[in-house]
N, C-alpha and C positions, 0 to 999 in steps of 0.2 A: 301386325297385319300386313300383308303382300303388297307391294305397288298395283298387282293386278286387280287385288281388290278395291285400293283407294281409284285405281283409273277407272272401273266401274261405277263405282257410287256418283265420279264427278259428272260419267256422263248420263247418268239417271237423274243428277239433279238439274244439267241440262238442258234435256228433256223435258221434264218438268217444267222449266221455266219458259220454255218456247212454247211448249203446249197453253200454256198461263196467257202469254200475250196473243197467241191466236184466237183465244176463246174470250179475252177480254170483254170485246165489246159486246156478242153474244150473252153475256152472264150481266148487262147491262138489268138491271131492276127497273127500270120505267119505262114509258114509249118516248121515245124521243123523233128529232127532227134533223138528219143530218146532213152533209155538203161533201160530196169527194170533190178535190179537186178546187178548180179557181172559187173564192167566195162571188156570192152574187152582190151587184152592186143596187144602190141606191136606181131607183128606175131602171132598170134593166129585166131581165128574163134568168131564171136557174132553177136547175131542175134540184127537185129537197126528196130524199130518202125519210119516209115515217119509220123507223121502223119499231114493230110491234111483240114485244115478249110474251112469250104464255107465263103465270105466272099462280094457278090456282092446280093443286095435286089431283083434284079430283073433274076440272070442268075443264072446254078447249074453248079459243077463242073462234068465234064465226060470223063478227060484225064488228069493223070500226069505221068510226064518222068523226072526219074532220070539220072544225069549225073555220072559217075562214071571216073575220072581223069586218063585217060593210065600209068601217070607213077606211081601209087597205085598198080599195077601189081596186081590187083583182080583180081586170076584166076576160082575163085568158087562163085557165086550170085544165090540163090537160093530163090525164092518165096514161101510164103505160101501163097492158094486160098483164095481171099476173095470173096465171094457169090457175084453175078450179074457184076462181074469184069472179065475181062482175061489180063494174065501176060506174058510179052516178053525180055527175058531178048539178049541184044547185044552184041556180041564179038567181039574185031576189033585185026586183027594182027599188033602188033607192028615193026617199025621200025627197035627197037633196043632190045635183051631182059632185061630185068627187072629182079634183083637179091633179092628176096626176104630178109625179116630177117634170114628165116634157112637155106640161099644160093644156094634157087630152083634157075633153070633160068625160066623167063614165057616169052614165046614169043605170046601168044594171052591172050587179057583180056578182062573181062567183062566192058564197056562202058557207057552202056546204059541201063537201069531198066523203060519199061512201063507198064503203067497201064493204058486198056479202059474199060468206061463203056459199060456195055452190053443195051438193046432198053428197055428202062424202067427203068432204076437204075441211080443212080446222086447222089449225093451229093449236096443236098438247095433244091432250093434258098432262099436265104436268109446269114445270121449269127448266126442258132442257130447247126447247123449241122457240124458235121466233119468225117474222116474216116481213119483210120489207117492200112497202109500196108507194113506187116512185112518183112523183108530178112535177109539172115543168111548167111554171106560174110565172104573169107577169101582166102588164108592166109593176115592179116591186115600189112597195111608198117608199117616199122618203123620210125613212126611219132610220136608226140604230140599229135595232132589231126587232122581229113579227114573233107574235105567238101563236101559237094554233091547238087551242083547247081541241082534246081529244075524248072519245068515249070508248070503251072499249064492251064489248057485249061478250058473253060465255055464254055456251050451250046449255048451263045452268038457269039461265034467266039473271044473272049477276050481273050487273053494268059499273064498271069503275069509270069516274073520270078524271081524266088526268087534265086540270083547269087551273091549277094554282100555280099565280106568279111567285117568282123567283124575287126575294127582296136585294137590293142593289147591295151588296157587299155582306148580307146576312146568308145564313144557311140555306139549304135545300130543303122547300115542304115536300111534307109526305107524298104529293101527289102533284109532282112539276107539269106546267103547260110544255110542251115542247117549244123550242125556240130555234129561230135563225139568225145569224147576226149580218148584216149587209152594211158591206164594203161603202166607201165611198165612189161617185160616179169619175168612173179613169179609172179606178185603183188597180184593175188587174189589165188595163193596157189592151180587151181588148172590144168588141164592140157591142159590148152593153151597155153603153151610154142612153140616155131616156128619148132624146132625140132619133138616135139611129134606131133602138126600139120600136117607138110609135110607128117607123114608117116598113120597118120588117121585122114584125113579128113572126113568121114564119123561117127568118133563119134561125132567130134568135131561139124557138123551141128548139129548131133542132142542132144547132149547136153546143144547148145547154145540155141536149139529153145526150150528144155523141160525147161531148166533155165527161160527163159521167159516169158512162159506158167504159170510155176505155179506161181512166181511171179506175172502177172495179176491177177490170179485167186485170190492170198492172197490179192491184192488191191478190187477187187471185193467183194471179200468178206468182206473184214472189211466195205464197204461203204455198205452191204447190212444190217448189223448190224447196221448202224446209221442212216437210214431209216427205219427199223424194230424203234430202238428206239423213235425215233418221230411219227413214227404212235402211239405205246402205249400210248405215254405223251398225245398226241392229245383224243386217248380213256378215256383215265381216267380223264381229262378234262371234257368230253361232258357226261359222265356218272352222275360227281358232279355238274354241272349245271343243270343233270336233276331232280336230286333228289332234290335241293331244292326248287322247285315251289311244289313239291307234302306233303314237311313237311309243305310250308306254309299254303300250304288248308288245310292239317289237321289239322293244329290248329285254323285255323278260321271257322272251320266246327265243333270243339268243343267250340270253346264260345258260337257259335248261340246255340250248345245244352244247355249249361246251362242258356243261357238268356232265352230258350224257358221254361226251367222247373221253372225258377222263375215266 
């Protein structure tokens, strides 16, 4: 077998395996609840990626609603638009009030996080599809980590939920609650602290969602550079395969001239 061809194959398998880790988290199987960037801390503000897979061959998804736990005394959920979506966020008053980390008291919290499709927008059908819908919640309890039971609706009339904890050190159920894990208050140094929170909450949204923002943008961008790189490779590729059928006829279009002149 040719070097030529072994240096082919290496960079097909390459290939392969970059395309593998870009599409990773895409090919994720559940909804999960994610964090680019600093973790949030204990009392603090951060903004959490749902993101949502399609997941049935035949139906698309067009309704999910997040559960947000009354006693997380979430007094702030805020959505960012996602294009052909509309967002509804719940507030339920509590029984009893809820003592924050920086010793607000909350007696009404946010509950309920949905999300419908608007007449023409869906997510699938199919499994190649997903969609991510961002919030920037706070002030965070002081926990370990939050879950946030989710329901997922198809166009079918099918509703999954995805509500089941995760046992500490066991396996993964069929059908995981989404989870966050939060930091300790300081850990990331810098002013989500529950104190600094209570009293600016409005930078602290938007800190948490610019912190987020560019973070995607830095993921975007390095995955647009290793596409950019494999288109090259792929170019210069098709460039040297073209060129040698043209040296081969030139040399064989110089014998016949010499065999013609003998």
């Amino acid at each position: 077998m040719s070097k030529h061809v072994f240096r082919r194959a290496g960079f097909l398998a390459a290939t392969i395996g970059v395309t593998g880790l870009l599409g990773a988290g895409i090919a994720s199987a559940h909804v999960t609840a994610n964090v680019y960037g600093t973790q949030p801390t204990k009392g603090g503000y951060g903004a959490i990626f749902f993101r949502v897979p399609n997941e049935d061959a035949n139906a698309a998804t067009v309704k999910v609603s997040v559960t947000v736990k009354p006693e997380y005394g979430l007094a702030s959920v805020r959505t960012k638009p996602v294009p052909g979506w509309t967002a509804q966020v719940d507030k339920t008053q509590l029984p009893a009030p809820v003592t924050t980390a920086s010793g607000t008291q909350v007696t009404q919290a946010v509950t309920k996080v949905t999300w419908t499709a608007q007449p023409g927008t869906k997510i699938g059908p199919g499994n190649t599809s997903f969609e991510e819908f961002q919030v920037s919640a706070g002030a965070l309890p002081n926990l370990d980590q939050i879950e946030f039971p989710t329901e997922q609706t198809y166009d079918s009339g099918k509703v999954v939920n995805w509500n089941q904890p995760t046992p500490p050190g066991g396996g993964e159920p069929e059908h995981p609650a989404p989870v966050v894990k939060l930091a300790a208050k300081g850990a990331s140094g810098d002013a989500h602290g529950g104190a600094q929170a209570s009293k600016s909450g409005e930078g602290e949204h938007a800190e948490a969602a610019s912190s987020a923002s560019d973070n995607t943008a830095r993921w975007l961008g390095g995955a647009g550079l290793v596409v950019g790189a494999l288109g090259l490779g792929f170019g210069i590729g098709a460039i040297a395969r073209s060129r040698r059928p043209a040296a081969t006829t030139g040399t064989t279009q110089h014998e016949q001239n010499e065999e013609g002149t003998k």
